[in-house]
MIRO-869591 format. One record per residue: residue number from 1; chain; x, y, z of N, C-alpha, C in turn. Coordinates in steps of 0.02 Angstrom, whole numbers, plus 50000, padded with zeros to 5 digits. Each point is the difference from the previous one (the first is absolute). Layout:
<atoms>
i NUM | ch A | n_px X | n_py Y | n_pz Z | ca_px X | ca_py Y | ca_pz Z | c_px X | c_py Y | c_pz Z .
...
</atoms>
This chain:
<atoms>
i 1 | ch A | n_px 55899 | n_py 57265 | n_pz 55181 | ca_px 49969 | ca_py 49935 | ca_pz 50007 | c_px 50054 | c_py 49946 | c_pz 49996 .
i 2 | ch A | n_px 50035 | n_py 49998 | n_pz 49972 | ca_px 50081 | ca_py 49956 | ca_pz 49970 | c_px 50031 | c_py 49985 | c_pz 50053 .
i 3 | ch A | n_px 49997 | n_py 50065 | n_pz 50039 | ca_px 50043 | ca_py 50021 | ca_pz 50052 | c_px 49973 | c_py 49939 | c_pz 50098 .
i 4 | ch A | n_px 49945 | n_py 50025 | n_pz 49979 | ca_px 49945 | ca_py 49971 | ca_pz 50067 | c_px 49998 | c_py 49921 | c_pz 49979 .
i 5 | ch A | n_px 50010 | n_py 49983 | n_pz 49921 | ca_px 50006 | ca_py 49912 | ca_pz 49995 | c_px 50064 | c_py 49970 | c_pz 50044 .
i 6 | ch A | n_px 50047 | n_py 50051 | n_pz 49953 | ca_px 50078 | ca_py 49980 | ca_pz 50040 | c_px 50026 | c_py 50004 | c_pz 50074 .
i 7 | ch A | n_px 49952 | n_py 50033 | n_pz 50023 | ca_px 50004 | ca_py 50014 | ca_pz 50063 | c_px 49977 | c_py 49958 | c_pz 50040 .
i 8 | ch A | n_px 49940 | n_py 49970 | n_pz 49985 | ca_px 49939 | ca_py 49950 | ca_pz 50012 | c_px 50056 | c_py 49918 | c_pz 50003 .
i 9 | ch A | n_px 50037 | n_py 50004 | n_pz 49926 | ca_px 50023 | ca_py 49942 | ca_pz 50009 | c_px 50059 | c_py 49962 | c_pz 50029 .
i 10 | ch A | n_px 50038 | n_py 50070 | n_pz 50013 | ca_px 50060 | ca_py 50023 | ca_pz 50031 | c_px 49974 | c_py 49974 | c_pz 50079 .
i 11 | ch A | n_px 49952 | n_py 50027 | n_pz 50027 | ca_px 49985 | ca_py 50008 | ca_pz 50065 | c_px 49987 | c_py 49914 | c_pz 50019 .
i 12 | ch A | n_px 49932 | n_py 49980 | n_pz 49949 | ca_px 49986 | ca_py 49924 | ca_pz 49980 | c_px 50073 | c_py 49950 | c_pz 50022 .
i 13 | ch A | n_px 50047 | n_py 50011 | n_pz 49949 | ca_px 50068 | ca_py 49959 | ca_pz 50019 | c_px 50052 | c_py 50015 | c_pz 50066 .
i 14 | ch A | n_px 50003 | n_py 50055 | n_pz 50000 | ca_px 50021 | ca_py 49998 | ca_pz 50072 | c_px 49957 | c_py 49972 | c_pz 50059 .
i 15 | ch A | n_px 49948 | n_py 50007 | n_pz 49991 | ca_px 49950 | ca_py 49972 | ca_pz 50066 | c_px 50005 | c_py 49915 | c_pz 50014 .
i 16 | ch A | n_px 50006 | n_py 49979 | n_pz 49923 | ca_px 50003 | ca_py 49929 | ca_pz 50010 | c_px 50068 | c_py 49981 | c_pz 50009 .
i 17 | ch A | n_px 50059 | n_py 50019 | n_pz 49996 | ca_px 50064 | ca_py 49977 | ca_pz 50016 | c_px 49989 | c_py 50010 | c_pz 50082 .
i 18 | ch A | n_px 50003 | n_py 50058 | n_pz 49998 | ca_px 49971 | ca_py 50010 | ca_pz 50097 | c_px 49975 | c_py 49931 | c_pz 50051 .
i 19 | ch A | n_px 49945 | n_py 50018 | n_pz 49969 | ca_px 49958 | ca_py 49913 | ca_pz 50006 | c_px 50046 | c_py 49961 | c_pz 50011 .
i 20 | ch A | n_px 50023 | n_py 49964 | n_pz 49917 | ca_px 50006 | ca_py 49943 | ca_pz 50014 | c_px 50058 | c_py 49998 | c_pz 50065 .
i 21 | ch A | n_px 50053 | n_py 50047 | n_pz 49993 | ca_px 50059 | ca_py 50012 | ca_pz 50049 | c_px 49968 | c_py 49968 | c_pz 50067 .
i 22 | ch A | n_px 49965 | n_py 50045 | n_pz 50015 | ca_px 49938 | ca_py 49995 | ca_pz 50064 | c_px 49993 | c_py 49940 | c_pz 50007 .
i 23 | ch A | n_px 49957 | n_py 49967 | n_pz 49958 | ca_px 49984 | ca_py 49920 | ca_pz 49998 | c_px 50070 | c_py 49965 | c_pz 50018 .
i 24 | ch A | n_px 50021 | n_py 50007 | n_pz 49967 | ca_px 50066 | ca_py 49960 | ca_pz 49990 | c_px 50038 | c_py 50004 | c_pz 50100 .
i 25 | ch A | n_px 50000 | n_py 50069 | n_pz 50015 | ca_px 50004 | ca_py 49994 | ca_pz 50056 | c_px 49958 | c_py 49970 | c_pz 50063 .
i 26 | ch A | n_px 49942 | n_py 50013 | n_pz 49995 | ca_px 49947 | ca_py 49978 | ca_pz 50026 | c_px 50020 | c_py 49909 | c_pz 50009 .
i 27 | ch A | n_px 50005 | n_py 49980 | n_pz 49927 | ca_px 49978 | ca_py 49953 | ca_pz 49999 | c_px 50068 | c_py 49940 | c_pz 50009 .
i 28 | ch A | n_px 50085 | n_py 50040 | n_pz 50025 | ca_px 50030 | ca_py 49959 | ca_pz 49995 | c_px 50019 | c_py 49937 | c_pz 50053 .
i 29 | ch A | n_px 50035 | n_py 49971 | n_pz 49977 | ca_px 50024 | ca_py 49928 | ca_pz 50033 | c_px 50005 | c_py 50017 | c_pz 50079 .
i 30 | ch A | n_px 49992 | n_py 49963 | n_pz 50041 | ca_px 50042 | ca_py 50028 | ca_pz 50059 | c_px 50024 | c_py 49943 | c_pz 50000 .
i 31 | ch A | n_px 50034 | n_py 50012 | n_pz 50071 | ca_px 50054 | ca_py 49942 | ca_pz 50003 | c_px 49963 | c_py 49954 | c_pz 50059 .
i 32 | ch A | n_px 50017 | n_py 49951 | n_pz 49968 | ca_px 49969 | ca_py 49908 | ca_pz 50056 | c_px 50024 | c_py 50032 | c_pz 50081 .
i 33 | ch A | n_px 49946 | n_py 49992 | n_pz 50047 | ca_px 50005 | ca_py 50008 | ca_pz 50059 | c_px 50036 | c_py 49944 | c_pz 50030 .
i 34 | ch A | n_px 50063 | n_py 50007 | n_pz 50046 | ca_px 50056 | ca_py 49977 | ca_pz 50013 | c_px 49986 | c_py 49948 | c_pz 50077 .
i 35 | ch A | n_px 49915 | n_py 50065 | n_pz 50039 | ca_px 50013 | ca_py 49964 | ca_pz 50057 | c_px 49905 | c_py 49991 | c_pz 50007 .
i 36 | ch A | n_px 49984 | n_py 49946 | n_pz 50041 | ca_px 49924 | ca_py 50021 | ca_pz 49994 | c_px 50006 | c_py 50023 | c_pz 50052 .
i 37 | ch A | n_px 49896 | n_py 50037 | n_pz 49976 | ca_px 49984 | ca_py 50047 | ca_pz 50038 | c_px 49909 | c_py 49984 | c_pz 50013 .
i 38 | ch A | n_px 49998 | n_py 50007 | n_pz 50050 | ca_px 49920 | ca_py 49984 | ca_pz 50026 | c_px 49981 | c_py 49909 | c_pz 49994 .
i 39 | ch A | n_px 50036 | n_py 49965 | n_pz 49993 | ca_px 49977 | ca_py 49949 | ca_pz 50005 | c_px 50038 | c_py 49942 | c_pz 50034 .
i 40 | ch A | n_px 49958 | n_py 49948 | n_pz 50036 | ca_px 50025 | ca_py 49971 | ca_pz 50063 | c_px 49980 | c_py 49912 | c_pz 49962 .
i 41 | ch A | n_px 50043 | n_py 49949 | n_pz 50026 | ca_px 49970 | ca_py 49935 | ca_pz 49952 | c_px 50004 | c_py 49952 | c_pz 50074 .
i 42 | ch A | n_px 49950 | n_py 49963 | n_pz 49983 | ca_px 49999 | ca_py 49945 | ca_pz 50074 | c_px 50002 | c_py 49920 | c_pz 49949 .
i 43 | ch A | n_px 50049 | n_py 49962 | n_pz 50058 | ca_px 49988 | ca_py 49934 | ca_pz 49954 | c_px 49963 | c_py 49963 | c_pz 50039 .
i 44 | ch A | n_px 49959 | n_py 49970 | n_pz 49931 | ca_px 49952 | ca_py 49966 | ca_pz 50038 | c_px 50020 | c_py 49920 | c_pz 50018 .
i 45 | ch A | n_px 50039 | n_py 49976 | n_pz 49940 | ca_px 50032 | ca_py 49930 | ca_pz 50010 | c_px 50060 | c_py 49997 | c_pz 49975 .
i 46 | ch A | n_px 50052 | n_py 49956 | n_pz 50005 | ca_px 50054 | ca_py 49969 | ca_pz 49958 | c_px 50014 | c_py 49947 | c_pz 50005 .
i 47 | ch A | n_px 50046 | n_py 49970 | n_pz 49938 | ca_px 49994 | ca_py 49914 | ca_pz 49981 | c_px 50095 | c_py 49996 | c_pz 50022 .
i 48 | ch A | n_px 50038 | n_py 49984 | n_pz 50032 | ca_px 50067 | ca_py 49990 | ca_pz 49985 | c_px 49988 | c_py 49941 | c_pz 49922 .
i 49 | ch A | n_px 50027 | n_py 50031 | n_pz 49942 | ca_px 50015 | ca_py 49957 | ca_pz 49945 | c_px 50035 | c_py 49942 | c_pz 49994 .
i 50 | ch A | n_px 50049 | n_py 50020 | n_pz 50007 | ca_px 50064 | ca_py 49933 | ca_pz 50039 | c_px 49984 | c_py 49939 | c_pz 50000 .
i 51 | ch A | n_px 49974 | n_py 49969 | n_pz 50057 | ca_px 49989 | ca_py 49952 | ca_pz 50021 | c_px 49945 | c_py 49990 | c_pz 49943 .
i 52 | ch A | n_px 49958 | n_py 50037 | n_pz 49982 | ca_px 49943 | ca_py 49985 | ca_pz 49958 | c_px 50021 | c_py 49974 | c_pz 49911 .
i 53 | ch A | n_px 50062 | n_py 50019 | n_pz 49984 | ca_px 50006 | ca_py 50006 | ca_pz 49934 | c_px 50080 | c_py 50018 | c_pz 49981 .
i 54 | ch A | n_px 50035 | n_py 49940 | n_pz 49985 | ca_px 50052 | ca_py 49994 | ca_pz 49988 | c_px 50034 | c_py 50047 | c_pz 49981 .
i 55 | ch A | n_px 50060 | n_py 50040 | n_pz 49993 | ca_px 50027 | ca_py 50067 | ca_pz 49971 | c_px 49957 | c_py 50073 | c_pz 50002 .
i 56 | ch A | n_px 49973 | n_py 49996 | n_pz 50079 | ca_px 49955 | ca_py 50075 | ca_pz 49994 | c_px 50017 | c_py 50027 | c_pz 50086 .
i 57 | ch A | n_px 50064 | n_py 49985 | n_pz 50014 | ca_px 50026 | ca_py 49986 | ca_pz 50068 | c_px 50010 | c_py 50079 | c_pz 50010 .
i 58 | ch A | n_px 49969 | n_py 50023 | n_pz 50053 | ca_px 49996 | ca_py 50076 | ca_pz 50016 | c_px 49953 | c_py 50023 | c_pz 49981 .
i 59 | ch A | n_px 49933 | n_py 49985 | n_pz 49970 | ca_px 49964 | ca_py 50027 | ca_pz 49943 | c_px 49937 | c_py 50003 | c_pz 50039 .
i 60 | ch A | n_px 49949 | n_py 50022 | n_pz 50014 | ca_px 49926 | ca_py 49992 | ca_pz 50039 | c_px 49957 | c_py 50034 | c_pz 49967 .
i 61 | ch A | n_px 49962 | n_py 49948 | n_pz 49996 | ca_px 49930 | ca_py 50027 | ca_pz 49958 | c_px 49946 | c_py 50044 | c_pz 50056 .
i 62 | ch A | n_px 49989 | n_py 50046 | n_pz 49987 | ca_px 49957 | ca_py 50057 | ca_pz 50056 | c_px 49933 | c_py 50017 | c_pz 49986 .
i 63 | ch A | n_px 49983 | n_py 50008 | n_pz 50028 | ca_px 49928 | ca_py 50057 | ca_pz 49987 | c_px 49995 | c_py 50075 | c_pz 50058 .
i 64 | ch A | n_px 50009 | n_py 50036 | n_pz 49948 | ca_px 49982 | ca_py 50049 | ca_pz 50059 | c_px 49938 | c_py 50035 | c_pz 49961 .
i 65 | ch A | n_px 49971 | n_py 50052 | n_pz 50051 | ca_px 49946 | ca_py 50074 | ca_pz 49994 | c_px 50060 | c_py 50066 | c_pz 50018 .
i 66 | ch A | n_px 49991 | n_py 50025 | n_pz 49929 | ca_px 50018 | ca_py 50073 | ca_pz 50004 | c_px 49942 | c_py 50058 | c_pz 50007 .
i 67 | ch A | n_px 50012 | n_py 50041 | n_pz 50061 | ca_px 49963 | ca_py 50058 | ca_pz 49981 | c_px 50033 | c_py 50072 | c_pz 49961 .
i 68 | ch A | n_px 49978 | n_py 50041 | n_pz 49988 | ca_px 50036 | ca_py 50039 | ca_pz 49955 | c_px 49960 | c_py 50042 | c_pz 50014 .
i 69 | ch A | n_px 50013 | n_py 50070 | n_pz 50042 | ca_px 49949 | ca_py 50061 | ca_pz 50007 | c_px 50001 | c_py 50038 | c_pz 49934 .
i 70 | ch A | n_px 49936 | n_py 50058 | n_pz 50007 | ca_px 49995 | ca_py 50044 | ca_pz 49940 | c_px 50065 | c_py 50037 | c_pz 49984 .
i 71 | ch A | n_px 50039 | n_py 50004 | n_pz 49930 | ca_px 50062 | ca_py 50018 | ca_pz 50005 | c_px 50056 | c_py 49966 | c_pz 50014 .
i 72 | ch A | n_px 49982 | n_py 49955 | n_pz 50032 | ca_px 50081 | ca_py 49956 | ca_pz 50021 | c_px 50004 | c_py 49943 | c_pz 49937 .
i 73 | ch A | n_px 50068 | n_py 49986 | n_pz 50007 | ca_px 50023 | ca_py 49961 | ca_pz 49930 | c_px 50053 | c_py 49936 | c_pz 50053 .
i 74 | ch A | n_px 50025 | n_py 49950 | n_pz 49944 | ca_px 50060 | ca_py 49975 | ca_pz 50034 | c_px 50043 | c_py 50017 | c_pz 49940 .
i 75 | ch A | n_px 50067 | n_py 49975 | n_pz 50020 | ca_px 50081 | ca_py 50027 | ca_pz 49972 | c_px 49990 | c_py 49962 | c_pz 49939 .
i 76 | ch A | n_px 50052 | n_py 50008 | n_pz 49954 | ca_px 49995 | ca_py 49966 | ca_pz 49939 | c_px 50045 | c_py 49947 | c_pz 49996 .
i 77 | ch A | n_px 49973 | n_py 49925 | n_pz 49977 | ca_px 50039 | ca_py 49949 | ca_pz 50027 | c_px 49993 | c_py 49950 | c_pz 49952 .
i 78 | ch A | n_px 50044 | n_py 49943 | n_pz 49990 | ca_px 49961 | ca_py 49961 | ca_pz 49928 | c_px 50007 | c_py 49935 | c_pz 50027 .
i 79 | ch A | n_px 49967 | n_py 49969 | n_pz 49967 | ca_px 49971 | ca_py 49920 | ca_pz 49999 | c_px 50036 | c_py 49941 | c_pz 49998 .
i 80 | ch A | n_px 50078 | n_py 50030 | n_pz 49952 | ca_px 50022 | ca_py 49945 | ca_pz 50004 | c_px 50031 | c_py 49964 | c_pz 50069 .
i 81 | ch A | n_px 49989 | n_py 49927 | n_pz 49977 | ca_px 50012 | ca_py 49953 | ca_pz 50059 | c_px 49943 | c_py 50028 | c_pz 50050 .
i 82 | ch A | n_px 49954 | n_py 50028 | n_pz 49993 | ca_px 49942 | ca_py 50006 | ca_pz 50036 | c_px 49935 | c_py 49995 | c_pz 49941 .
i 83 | ch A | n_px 49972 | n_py 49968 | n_pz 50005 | ca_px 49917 | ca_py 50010 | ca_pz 49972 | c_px 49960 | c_py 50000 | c_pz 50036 .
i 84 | ch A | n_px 49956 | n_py 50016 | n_pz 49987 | ca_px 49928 | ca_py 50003 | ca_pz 50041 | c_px 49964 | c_py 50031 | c_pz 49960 .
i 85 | ch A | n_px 49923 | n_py 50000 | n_pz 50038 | ca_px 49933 | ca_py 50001 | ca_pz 49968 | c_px 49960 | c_py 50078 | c_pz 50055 .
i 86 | ch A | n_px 49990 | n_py 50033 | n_pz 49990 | ca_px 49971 | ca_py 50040 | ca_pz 50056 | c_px 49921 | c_py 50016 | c_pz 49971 .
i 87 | ch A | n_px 49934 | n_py 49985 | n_pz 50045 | ca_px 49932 | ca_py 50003 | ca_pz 49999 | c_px 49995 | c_py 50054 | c_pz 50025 .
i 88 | ch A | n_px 49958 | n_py 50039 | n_pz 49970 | ca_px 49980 | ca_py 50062 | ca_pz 50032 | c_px 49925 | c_py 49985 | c_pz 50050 .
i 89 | ch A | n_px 49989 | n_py 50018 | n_pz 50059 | ca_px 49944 | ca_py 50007 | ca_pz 50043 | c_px 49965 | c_py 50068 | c_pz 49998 .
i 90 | ch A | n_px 50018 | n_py 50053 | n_pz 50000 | ca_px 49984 | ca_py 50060 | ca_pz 50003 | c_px 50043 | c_py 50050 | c_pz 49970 .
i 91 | ch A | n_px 49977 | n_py 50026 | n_pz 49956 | ca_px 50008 | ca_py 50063 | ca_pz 49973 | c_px 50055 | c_py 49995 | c_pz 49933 .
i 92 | ch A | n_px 50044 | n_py 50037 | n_pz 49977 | ca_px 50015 | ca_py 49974 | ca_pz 49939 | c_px 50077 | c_py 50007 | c_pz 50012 .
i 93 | ch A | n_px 50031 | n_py 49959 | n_pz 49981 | ca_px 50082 | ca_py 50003 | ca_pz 49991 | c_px 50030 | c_py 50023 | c_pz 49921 .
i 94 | ch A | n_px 50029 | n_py 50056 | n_pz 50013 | ca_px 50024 | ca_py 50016 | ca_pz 49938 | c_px 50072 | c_py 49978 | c_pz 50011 .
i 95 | ch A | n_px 50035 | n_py 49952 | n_pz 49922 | ca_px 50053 | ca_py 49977 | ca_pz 50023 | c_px 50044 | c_py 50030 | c_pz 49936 .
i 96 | ch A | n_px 50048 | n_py 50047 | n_pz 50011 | ca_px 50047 | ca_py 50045 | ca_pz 49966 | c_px 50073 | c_py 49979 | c_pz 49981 .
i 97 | ch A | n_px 50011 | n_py 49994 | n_pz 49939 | ca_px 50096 | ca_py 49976 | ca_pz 49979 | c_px 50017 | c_py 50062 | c_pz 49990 .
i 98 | ch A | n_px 50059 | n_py 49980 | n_pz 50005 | ca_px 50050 | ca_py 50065 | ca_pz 49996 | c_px 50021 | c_py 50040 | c_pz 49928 .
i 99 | ch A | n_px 49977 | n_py 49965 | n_pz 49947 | ca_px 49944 | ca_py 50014 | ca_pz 49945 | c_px 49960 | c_py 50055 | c_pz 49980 .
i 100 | ch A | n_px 49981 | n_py 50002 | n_pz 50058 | ca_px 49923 | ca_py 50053 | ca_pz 50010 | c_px 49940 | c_py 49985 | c_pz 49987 .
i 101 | ch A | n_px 49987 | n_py 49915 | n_pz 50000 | ca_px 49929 | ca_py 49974 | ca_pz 49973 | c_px 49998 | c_py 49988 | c_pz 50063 .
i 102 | ch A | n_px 49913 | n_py 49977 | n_pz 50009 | ca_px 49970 | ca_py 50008 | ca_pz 50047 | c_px 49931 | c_py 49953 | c_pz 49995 .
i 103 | ch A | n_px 49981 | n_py 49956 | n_pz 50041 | ca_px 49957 | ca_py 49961 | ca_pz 49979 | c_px 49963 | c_py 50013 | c_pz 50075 .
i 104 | ch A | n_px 49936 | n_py 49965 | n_pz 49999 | ca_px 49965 | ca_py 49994 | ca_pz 50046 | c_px 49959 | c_py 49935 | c_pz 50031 .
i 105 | ch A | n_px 49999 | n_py 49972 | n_pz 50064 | ca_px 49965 | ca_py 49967 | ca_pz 50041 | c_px 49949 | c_py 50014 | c_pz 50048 .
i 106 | ch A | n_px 49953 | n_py 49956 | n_pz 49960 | ca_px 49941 | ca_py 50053 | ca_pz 50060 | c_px 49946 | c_py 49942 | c_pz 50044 .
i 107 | ch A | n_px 49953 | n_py 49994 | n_pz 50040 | ca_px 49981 | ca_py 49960 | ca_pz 50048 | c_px 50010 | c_py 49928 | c_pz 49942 .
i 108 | ch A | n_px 49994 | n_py 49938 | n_pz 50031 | ca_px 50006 | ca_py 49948 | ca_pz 49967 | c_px 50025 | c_py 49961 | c_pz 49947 .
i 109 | ch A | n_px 50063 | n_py 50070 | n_pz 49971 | ca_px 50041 | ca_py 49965 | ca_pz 49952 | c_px 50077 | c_py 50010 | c_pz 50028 .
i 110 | ch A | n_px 50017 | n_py 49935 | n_pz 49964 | ca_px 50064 | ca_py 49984 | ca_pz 50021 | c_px 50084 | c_py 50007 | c_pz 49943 .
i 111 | ch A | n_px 50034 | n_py 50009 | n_pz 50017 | ca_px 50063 | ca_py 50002 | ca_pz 49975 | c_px 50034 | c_py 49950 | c_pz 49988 .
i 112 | ch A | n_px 50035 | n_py 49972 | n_pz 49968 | ca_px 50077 | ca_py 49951 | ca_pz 49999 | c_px 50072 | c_py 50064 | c_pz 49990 .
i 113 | ch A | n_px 50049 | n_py 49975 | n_pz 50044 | ca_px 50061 | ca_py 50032 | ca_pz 50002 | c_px 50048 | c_py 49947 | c_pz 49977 .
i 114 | ch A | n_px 50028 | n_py 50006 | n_pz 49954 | ca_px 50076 | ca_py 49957 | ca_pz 49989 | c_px 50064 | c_py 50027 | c_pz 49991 .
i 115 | ch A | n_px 50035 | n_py 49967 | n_pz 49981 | ca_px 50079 | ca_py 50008 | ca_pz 49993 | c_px 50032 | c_py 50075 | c_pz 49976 .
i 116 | ch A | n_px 49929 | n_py 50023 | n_pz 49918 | ca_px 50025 | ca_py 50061 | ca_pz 50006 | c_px 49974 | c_py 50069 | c_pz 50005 .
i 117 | ch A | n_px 49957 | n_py 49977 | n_pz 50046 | ca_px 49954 | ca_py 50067 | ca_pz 50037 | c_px 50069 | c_py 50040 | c_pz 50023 .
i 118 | ch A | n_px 49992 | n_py 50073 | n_pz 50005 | ca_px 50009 | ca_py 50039 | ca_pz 50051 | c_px 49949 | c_py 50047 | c_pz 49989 .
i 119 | ch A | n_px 49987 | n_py 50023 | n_pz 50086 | ca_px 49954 | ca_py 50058 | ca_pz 49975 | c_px 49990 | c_py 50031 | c_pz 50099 .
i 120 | ch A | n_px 49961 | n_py 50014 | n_pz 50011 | ca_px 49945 | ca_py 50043 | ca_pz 50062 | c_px 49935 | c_py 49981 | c_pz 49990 .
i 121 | ch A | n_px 49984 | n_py 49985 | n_pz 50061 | ca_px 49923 | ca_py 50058 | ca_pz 50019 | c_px 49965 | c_py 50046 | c_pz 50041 .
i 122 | ch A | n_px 49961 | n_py 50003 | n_pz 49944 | ca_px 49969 | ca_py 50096 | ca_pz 50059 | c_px 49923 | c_py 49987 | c_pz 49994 .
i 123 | ch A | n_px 49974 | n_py 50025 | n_pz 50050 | ca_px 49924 | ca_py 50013 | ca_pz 50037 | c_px 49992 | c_py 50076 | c_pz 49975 .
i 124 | ch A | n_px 49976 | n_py 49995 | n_pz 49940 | ca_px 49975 | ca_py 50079 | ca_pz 49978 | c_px 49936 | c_py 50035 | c_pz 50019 .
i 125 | ch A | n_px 49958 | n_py 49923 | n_pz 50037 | ca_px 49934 | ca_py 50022 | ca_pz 50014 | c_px 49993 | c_py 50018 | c_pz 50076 .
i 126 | ch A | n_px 49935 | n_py 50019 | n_pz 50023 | ca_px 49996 | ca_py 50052 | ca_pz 50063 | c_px 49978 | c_py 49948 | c_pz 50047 .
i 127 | ch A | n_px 50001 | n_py 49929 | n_pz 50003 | ca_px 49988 | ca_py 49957 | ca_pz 50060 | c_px 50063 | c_py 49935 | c_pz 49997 .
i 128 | ch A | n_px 49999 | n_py 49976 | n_pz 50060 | ca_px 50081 | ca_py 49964 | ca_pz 50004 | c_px 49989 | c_py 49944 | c_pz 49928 .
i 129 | ch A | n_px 50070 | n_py 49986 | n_pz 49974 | ca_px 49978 | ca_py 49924 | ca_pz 49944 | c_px 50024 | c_py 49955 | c_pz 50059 .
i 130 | ch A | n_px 49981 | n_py 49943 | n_pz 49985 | ca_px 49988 | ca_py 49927 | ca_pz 50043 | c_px 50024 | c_py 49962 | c_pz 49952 .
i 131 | ch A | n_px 50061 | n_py 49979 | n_pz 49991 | ca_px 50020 | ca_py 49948 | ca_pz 49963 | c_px 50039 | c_py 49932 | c_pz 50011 .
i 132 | ch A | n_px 49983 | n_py 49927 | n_pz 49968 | ca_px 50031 | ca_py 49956 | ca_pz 50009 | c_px 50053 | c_py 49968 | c_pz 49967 .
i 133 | ch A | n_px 50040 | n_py 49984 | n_pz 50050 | ca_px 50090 | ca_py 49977 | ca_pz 49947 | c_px 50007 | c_py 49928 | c_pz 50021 .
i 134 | ch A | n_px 50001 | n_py 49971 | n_pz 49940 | ca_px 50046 | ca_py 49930 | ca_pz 50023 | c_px 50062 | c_py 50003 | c_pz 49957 .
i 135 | ch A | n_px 50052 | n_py 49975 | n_pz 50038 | ca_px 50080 | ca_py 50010 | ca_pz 49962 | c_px 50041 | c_py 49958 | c_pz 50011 .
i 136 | ch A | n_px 50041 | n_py 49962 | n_pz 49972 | ca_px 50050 | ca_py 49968 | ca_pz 50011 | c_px 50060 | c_py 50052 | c_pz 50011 .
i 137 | ch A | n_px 50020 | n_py 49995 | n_pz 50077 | ca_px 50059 | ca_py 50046 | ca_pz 50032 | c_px 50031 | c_py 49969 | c_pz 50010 .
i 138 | ch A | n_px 50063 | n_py 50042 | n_pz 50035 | ca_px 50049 | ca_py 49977 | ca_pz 50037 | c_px 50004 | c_py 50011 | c_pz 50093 .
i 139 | ch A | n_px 49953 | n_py 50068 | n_pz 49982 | ca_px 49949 | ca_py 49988 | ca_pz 50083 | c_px 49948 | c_py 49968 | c_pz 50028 .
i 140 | ch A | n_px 50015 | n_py 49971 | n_pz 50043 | ca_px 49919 | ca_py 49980 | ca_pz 50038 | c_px 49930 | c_py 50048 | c_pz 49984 .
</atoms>
């Protein structure tokens, strides 16, 4: 009987180191996607800054619509000297740091990006996301 405990608990601890190993693999970091993938952005307007606002010479305020198919992400990129606000229209934007946190946007809520965002996003769900960006760039 002594024998079948120790055995029992022997078996018990190895199973869970296993596990967690497992988990731990399962569950690790990957690395920030470098290039996007599945998603296409159209602009809808831009402001040349410049002329609009003393010391913002090169700078244009934009709006575009990103689509983002099921699975596709964009590259990982950060904010500074760029901010913006992105509205979600359809479906949910999960937006990922290099961190490994992970937050979510879904129809009708919106984001702020500043100086020290970096991060991605990915379309985890099974219909395209539809999302809106306004940004102060350096592109049209």
């Amino acid at each position: 009987m002594r024998r079948n405990v120790l055995m029992f608990t022997l078996t018990l601890i190895v199973g869970l180191a296993f596990g967690a190993i497992g988990y731990r693999v399962l569950n690790a970091e990957q690395a920030p996607p470098t290039e996007a993938k599945g998603q296409t952005a159209k602009t809808l307007a831009s402001v040349d800054l410049g002329p609009e606002i003393q010391g913002l010479y090169g700078r244009y305020l934009r709006a575009r619509v990103l689509i983002t198919e099921p699975g596709g992400h964009s590259a990982v990129h950060s904010h500074k000297d760029r901010p913006a606000i992105a509205y979600v229209l359809q479906g949910t934007l999960t937006l990922c740091t290099p961190d490994g946190r992970c937050r979510e946007l879904q129809d009708g809520q919106a984001g702020a990006e500043g100086k020290d965002t970096v991060h991605w996003g990915e379309n985890r769900g099974m219909k395209p996301l539809i999302f809106l960006v306004v940004d102060v760039s350096q592109e049209p």
